[in-house]
PDB file of N, CA, C and O in Angstrom:
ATOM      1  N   UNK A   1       6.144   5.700   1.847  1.00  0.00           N
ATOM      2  CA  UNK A   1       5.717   5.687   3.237  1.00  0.00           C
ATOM      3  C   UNK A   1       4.199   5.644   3.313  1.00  0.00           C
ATOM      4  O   UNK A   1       3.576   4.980   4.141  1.00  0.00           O
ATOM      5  N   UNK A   2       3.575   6.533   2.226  1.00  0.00           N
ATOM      6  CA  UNK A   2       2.224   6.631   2.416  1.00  0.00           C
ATOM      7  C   UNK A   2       1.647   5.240   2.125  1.00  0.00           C
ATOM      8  O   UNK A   2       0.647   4.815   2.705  1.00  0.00           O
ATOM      9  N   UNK A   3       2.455   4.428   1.023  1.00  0.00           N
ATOM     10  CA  UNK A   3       1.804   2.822   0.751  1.00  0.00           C
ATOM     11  C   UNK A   3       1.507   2.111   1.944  1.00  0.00           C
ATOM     12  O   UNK A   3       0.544   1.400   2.232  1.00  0.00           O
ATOM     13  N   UNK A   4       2.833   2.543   2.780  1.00  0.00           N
ATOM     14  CA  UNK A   4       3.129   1.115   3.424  1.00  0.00           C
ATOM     15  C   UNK A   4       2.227   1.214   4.849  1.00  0.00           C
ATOM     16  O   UNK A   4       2.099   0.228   5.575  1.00  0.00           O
ATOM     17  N   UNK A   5       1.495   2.786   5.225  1.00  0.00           N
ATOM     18  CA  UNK A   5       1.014   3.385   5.839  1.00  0.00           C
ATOM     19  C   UNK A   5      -0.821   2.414   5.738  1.00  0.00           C
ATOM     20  O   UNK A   5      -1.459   1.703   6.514  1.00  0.00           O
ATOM     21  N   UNK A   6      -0.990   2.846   4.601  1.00  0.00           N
ATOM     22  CA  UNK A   6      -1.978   2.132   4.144  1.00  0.00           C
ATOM     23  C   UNK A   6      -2.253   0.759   4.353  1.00  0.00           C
ATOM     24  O   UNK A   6      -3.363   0.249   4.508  1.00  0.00           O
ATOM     25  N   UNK A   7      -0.995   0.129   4.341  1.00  0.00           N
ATOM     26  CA  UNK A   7      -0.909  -1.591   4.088  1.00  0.00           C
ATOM     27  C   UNK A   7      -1.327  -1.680   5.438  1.00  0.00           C
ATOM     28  O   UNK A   7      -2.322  -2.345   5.725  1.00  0.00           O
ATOM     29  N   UNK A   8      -0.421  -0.849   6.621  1.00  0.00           N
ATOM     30  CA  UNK A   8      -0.937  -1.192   8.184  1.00  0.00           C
ATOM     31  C   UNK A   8      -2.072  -1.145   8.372  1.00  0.00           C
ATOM     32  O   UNK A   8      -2.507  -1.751   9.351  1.00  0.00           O
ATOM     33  N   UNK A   9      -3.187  -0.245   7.315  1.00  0.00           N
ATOM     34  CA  UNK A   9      -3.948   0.426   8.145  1.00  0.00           C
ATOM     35  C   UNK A   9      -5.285  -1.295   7.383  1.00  0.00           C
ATOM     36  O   UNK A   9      -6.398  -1.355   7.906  1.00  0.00           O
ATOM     37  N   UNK A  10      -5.039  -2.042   6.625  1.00  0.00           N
ATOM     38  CA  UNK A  10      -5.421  -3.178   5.984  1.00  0.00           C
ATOM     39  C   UNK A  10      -5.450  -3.951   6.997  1.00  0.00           C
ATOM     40  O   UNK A  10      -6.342  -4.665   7.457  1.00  0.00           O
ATOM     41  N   UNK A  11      -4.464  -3.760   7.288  1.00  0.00           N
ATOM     42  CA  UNK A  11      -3.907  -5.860   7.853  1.00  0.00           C
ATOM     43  C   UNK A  11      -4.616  -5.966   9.313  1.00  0.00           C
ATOM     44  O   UNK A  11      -4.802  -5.041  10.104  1.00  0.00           O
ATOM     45  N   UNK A  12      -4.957  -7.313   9.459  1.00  0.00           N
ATOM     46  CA  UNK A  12      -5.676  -7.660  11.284  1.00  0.00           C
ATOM     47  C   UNK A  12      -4.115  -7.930  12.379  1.00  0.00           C
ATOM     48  O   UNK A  12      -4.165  -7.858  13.607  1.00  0.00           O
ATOM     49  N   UNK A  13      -3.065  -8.182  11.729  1.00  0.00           N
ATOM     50  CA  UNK A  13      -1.954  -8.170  13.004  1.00  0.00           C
ATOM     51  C   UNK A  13      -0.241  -7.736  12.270  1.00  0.00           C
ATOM     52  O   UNK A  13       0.059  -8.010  11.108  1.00  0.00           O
ATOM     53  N   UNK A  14       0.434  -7.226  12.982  1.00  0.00           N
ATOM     54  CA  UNK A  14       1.814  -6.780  12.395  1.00  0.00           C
ATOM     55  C   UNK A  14       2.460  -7.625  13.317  1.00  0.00           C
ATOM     56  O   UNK A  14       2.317  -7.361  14.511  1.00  0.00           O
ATOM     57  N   UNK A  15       3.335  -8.861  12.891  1.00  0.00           N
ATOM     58  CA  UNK A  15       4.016  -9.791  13.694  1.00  0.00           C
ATOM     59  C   UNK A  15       5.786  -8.682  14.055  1.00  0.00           C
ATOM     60  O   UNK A  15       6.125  -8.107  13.021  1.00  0.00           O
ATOM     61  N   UNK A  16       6.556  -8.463  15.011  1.00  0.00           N
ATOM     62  CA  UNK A  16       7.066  -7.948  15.183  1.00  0.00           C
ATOM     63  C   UNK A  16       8.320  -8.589  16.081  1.00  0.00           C
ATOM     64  O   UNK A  16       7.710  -9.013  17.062  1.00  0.00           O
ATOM     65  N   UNK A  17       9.707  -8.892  16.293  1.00  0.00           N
ATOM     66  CA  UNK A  17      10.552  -9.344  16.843  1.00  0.00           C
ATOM     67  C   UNK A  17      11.118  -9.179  17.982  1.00  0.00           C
ATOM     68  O   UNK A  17      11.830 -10.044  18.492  1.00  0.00           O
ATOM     69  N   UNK A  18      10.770  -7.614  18.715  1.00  0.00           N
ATOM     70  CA  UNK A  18      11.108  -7.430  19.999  1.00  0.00           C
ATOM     71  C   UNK A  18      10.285  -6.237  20.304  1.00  0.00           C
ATOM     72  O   UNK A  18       9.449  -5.800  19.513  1.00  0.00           O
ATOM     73  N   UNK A  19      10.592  -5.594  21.739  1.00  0.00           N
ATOM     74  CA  UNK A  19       9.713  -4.552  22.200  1.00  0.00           C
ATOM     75  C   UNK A  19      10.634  -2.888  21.238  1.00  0.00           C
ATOM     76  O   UNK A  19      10.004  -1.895  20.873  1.00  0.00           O
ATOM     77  N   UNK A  20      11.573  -3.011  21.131  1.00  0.00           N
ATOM     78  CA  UNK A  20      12.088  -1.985  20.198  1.00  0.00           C
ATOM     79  C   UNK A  20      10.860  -1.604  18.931  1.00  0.00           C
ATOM     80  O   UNK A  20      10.150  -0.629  18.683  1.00  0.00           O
ATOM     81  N   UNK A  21      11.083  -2.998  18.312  1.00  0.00           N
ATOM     82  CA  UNK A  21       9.870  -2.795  16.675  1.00  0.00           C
ATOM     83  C   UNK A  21       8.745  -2.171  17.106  1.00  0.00           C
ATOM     84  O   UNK A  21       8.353  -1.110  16.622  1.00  0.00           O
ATOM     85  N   UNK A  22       7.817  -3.163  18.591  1.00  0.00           N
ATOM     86  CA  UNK A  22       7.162  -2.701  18.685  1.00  0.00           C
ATOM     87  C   UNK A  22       6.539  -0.852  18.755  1.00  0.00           C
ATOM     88  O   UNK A  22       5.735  -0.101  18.202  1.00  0.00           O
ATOM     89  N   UNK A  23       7.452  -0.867  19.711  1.00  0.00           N
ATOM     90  CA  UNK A  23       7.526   0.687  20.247  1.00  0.00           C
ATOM     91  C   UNK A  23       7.343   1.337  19.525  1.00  0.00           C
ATOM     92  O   UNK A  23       6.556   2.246  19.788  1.00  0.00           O
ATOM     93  N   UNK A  24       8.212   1.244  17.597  1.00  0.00           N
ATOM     94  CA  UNK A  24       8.847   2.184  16.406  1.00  0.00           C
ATOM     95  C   UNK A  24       7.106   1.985  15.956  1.00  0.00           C
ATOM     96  O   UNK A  24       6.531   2.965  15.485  1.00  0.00           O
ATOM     97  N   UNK A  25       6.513   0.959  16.098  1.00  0.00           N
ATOM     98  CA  UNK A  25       4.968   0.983  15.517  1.00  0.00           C
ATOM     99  C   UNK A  25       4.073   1.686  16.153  1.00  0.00           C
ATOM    100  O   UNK A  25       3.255   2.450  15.642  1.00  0.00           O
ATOM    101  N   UNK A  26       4.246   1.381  17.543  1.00  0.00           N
ATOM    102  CA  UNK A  26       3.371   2.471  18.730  1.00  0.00           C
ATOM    103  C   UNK A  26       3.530   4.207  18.470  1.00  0.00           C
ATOM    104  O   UNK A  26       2.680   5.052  18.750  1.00  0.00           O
ATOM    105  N   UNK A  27       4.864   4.436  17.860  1.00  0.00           N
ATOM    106  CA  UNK A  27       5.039   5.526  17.925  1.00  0.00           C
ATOM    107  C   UNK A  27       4.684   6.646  16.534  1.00  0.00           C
ATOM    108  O   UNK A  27       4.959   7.843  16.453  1.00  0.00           O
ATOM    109  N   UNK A  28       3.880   5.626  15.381  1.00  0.00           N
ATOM    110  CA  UNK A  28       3.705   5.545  14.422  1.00  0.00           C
ATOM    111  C   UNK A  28       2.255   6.152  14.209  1.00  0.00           C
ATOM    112  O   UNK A  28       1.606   6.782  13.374  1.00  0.00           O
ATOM    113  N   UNK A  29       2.118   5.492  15.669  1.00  0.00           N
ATOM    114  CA  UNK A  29       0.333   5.620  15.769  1.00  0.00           C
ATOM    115  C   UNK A  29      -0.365   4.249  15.045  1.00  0.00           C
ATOM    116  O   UNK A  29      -1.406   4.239  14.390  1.00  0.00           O
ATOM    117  N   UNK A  30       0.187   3.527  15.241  1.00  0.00           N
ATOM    118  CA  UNK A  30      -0.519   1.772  14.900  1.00  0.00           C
ATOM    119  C   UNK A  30      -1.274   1.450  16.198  1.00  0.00           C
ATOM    120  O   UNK A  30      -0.748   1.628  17.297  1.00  0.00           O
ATOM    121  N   UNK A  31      -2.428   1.006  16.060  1.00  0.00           N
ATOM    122  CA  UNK A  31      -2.830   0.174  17.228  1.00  0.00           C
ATOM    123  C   UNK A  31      -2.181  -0.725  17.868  1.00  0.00           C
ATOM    124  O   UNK A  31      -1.653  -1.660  17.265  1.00  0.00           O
ATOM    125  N   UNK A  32      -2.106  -0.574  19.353  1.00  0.00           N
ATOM    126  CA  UNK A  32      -1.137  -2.055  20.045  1.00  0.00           C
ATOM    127  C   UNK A  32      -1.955  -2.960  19.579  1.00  0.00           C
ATOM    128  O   UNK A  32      -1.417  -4.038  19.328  1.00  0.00           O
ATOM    129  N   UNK A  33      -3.665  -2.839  19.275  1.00  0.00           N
ATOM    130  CA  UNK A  33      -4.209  -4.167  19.091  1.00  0.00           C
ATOM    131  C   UNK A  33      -3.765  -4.658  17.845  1.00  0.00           C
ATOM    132  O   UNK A  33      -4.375  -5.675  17.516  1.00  0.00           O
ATOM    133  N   UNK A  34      -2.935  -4.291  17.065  1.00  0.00           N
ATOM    134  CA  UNK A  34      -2.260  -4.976  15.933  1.00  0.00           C
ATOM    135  C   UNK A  34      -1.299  -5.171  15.893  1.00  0.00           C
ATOM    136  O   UNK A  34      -0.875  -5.576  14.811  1.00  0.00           O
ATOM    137  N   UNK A  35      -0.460  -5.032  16.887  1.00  0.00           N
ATOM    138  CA  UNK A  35       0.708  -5.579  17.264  1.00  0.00           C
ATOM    139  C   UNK A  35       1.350  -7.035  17.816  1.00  0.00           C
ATOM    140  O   UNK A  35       1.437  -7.499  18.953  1.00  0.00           O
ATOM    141  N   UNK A  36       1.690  -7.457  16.726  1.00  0.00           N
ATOM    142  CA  UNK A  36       2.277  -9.112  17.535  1.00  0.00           C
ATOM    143  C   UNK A  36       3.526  -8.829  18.196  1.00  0.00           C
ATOM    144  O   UNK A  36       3.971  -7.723  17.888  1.00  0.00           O
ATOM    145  N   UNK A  37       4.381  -9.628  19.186  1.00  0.00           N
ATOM    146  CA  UNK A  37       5.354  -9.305  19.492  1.00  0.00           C
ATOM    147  C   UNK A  37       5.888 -11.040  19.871  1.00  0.00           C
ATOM    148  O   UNK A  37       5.805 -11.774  20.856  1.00  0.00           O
ATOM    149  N   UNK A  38       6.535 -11.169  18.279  1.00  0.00           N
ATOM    150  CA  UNK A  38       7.382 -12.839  18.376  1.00  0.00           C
ATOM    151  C   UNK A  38       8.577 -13.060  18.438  1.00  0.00           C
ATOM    152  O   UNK A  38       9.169 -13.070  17.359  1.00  0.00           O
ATOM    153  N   UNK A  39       9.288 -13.289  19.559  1.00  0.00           N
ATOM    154  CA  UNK A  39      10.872 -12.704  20.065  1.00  0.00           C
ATOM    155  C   UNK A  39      11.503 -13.921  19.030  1.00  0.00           C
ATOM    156  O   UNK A  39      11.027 -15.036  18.814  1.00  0.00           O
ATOM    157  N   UNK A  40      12.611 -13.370  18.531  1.00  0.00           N
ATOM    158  CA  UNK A  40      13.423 -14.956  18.207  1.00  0.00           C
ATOM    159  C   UNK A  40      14.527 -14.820  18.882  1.00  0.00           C
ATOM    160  O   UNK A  40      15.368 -13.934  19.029  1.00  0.00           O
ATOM    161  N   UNK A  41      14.315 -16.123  19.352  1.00  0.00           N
ATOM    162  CA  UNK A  41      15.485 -16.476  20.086  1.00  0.00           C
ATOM    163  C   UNK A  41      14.983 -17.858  20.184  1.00  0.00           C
ATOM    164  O   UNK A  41      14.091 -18.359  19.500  1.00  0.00           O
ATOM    165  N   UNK A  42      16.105 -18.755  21.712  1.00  0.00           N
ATOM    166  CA  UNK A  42      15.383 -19.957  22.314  1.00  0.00           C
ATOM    167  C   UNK A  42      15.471 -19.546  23.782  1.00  0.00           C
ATOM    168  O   UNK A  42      15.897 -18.542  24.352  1.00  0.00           O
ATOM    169  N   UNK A  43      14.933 -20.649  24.172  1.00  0.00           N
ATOM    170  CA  UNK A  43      14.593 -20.775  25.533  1.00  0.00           C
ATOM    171  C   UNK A  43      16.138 -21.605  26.257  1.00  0.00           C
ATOM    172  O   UNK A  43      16.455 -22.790  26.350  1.00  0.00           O
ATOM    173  N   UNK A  44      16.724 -20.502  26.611  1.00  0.00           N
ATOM    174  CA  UNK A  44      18.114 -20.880  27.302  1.00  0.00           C
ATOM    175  C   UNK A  44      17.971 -22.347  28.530  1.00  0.00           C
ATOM    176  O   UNK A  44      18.671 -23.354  28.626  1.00  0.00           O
ATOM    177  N   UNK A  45      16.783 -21.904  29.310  1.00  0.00           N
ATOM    178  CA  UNK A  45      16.765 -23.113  30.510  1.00  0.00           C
ATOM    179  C   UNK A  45      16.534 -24.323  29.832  1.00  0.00           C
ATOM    180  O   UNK A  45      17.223 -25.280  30.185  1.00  0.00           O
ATOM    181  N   UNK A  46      15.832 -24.462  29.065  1.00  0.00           N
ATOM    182  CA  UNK A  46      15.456 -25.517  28.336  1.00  0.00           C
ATOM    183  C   UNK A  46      16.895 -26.758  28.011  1.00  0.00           C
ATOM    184  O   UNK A  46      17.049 -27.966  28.195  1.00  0.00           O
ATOM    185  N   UNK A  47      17.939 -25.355  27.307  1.00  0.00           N
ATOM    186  CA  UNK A  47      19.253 -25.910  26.672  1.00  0.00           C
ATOM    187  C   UNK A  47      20.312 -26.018  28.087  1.00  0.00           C
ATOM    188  O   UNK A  47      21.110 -26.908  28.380  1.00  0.00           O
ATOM    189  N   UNK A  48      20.078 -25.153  28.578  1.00  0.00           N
ATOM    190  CA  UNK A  48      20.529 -25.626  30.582  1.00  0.00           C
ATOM    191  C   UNK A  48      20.768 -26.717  31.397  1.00  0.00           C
ATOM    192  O   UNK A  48      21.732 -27.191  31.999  1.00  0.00           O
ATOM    193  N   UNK A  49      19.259 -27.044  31.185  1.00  0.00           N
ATOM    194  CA  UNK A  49      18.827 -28.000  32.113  1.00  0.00           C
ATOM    195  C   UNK A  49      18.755 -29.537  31.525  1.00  0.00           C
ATOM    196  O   UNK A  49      18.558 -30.551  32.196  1.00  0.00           O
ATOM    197  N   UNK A  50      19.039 -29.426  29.610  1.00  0.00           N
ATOM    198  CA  UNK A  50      19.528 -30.906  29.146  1.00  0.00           C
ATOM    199  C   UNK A  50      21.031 -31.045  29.324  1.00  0.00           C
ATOM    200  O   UNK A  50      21.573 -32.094  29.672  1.00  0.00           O
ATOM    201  N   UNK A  51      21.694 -29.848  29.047  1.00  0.00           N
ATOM    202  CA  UNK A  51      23.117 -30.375  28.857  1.00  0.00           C
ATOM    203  C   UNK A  51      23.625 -30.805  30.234  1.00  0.00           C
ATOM    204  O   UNK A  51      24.843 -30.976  30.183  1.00  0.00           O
ATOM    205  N   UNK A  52      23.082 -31.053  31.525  1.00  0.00           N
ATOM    206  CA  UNK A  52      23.842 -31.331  32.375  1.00  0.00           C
ATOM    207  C   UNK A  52      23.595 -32.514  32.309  1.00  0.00           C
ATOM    208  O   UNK A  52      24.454 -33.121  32.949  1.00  0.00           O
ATOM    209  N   UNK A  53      22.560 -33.463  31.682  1.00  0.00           N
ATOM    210  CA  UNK A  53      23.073 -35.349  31.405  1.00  0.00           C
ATOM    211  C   UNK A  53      23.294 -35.272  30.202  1.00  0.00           C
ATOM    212  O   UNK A  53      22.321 -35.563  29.507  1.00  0.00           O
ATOM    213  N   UNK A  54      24.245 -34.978  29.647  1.00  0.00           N
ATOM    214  CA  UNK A  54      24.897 -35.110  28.342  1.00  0.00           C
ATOM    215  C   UNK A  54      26.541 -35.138  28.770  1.00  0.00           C
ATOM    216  O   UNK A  54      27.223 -34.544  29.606  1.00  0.00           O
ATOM    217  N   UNK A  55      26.788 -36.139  27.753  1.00  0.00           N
ATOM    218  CA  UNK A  55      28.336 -36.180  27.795  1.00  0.00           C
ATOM    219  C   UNK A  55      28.973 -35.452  26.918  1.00  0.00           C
ATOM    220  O   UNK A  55      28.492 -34.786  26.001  1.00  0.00           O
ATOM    221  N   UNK A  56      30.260 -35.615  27.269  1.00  0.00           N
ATOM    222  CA  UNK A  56      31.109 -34.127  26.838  1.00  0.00           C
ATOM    223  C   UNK A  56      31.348 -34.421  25.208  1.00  0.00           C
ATOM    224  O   UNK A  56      31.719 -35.475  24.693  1.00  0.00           O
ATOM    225  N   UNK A  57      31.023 -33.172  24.573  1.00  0.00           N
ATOM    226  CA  UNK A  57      31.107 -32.928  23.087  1.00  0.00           C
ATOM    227  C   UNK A  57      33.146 -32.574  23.113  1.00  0.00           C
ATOM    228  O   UNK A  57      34.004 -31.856  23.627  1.00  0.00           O
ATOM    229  N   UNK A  58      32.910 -33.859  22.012  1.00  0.00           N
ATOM    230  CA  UNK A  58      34.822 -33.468  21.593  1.00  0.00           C
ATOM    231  C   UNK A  58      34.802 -32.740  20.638  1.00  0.00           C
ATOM    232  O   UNK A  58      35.775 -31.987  20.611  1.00  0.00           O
ATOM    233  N   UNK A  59      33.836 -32.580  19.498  1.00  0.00           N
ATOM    234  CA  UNK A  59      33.913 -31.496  18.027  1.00  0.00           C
ATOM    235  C   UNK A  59      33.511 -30.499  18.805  1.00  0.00           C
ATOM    236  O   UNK A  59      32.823 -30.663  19.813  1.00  0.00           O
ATOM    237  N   UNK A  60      33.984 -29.225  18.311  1.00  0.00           N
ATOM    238  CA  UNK A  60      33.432 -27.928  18.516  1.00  0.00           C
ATOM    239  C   UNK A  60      32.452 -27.713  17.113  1.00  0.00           C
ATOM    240  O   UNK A  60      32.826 -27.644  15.942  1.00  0.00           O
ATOM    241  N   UNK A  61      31.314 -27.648  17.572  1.00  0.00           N
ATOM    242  CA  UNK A  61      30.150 -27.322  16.532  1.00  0.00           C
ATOM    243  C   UNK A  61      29.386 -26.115  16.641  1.00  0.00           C
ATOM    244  O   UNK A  61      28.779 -25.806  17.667  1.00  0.00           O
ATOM    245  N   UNK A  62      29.423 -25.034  14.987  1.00  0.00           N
ATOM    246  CA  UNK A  62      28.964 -24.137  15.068  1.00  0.00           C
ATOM    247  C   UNK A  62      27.354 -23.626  14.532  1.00  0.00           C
ATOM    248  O   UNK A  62      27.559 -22.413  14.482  1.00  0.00           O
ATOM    249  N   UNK A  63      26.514 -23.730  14.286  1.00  0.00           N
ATOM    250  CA  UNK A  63      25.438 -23.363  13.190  1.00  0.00           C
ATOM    251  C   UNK A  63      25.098 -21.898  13.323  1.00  0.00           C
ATOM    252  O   UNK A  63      24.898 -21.147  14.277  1.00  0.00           O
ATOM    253  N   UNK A  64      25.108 -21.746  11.731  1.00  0.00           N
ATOM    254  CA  UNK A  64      24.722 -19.964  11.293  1.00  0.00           C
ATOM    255  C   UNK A  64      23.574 -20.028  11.191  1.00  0.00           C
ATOM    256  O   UNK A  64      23.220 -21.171  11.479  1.00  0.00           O
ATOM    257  N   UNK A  65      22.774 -19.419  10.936  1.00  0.00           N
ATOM    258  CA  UNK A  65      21.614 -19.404  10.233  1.00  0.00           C
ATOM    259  C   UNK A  65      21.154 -18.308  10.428  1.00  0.00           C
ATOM    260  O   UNK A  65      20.623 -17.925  11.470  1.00  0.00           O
ATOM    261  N   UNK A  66      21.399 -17.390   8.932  1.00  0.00           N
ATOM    262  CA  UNK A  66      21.224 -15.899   9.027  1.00  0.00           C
ATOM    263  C   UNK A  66      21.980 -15.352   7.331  1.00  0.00           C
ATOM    264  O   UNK A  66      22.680 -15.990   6.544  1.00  0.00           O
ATOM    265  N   UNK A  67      21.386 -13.749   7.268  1.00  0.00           N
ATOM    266  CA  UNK A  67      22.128 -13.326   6.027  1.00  0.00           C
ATOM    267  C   UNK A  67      23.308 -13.265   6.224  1.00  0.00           C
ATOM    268  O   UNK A  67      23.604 -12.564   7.192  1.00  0.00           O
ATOM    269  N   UNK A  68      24.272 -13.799   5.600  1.00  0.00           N
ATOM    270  CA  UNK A  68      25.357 -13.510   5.512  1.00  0.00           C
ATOM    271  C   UNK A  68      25.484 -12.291   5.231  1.00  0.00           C
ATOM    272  O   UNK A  68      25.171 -11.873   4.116  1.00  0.00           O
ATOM    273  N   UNK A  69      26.098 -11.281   6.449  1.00  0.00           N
ATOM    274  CA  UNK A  69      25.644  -9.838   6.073  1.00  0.00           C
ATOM    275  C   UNK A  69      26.550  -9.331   7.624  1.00  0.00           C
ATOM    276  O   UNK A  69      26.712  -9.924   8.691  1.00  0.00           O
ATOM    277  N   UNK A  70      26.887  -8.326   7.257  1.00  0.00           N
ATOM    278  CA  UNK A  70      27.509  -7.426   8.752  1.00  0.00           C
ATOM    279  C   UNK A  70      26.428  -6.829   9.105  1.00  0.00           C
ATOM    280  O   UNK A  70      26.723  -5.990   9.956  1.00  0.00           O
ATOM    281  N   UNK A  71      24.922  -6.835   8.805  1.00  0.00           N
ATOM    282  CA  UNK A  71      24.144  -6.120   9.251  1.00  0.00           C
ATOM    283  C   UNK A  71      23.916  -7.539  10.774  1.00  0.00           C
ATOM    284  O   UNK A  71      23.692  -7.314  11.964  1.00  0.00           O
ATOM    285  N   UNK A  72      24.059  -8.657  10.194  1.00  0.00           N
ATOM    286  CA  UNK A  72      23.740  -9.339  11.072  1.00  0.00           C
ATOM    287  C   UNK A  72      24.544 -10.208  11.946  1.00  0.00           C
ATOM    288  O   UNK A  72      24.285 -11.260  12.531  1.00  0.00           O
ATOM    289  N   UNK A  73      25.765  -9.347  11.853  1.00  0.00           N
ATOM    290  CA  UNK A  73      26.602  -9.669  12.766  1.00  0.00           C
ATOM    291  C   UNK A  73      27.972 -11.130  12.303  1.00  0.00           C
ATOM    292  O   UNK A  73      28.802 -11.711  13.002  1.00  0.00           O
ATOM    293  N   UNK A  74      27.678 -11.215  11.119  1.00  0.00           N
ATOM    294  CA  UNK A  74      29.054 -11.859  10.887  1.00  0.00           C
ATOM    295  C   UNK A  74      30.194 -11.545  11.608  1.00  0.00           C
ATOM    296  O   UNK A  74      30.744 -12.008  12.607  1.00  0.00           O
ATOM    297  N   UNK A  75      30.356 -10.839  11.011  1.00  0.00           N
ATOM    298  CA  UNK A  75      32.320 -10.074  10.999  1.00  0.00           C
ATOM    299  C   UNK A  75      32.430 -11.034  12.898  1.00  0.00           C
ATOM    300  O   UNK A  75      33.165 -11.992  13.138  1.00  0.00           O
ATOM    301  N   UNK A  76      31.323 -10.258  14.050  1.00  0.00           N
ATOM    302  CA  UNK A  76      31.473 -10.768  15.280  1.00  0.00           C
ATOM    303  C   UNK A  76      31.597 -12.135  15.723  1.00  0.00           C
ATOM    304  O   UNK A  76      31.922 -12.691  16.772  1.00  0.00           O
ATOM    305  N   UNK A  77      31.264 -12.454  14.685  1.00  0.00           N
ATOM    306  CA  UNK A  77      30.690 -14.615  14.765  1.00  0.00           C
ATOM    307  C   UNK A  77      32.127 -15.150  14.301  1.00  0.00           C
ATOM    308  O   UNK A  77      32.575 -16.174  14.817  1.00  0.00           O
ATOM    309  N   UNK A  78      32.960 -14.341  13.168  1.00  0.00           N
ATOM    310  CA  UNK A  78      34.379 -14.988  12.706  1.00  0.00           C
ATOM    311  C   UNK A  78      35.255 -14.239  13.567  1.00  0.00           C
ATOM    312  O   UNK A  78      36.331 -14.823  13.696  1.00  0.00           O
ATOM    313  N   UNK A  79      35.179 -13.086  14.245  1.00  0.00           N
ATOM    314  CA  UNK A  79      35.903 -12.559  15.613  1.00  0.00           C
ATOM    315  C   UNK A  79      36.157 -13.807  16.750  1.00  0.00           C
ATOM    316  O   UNK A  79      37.107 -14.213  17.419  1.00  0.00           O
ATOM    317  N   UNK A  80      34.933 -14.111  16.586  1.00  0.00           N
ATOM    318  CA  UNK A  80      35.047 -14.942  18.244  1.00  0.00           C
ATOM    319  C   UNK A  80      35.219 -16.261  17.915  1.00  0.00           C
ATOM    320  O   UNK A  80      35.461 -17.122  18.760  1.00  0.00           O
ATOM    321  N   UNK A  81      35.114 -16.468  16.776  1.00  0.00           N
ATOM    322  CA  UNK A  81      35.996 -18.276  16.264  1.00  0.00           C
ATOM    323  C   UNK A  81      37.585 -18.002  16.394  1.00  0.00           C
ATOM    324  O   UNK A  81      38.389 -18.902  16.150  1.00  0.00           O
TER     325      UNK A  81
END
C-alpha cells in the first residue's frame, strides 16, 4: 500500500473509469487535480439516431470484448443469450 501510495504521490494524472473510482481516490486523500475521470462506455444517441435509417438486421450479432471472467459479468451475458 505504502508503494503504491508513493507511485500516486509521482504521477501528473490517475486516469479513472467512473465517479465511484474517483471518489475511492478522493477519499484516499489524492488530489482531484490528479484525477482523470474516462467513462467507458458509448454514446447511446449516437447508436439511436443511426439505426432508425438502417434496415432490419436478420443475424442476431453479439461482440464481447472483455476478461472472460464472472468478475465481468459473463455468467449474465450467457444468461440473457
Amino acid at each position: 500500500i505504502d508503494r503504491m501510495l508513493a507511485e500516486y504521490e509521482l504521477v501528473d494524472y490517475i486516469m479513472t473509469p467512473s465517479d465511484v473510482v474517483c471518489q475511492s481516490f478522493y477519499r484516499q486523500g489524492i488530489s482531484q487535480k490528479k484525477i482523470l475521470k474516462i467513462p467507458c462506455g458509448i454514446d447511446v444517441a449516437y447508436f439511436a439516431e443511426n439505426a432508425v435509417n438502417r434496415a432490419p438486421v436478420k443475424k442476431f450479432i453479439v461482440l464481447f470484448a472483455g476478461l472472460l471472467s464472472i468478475r465481468k459479468g459473463l455468467p449474465y451475458l450467457i444468461q440473457a443469450w
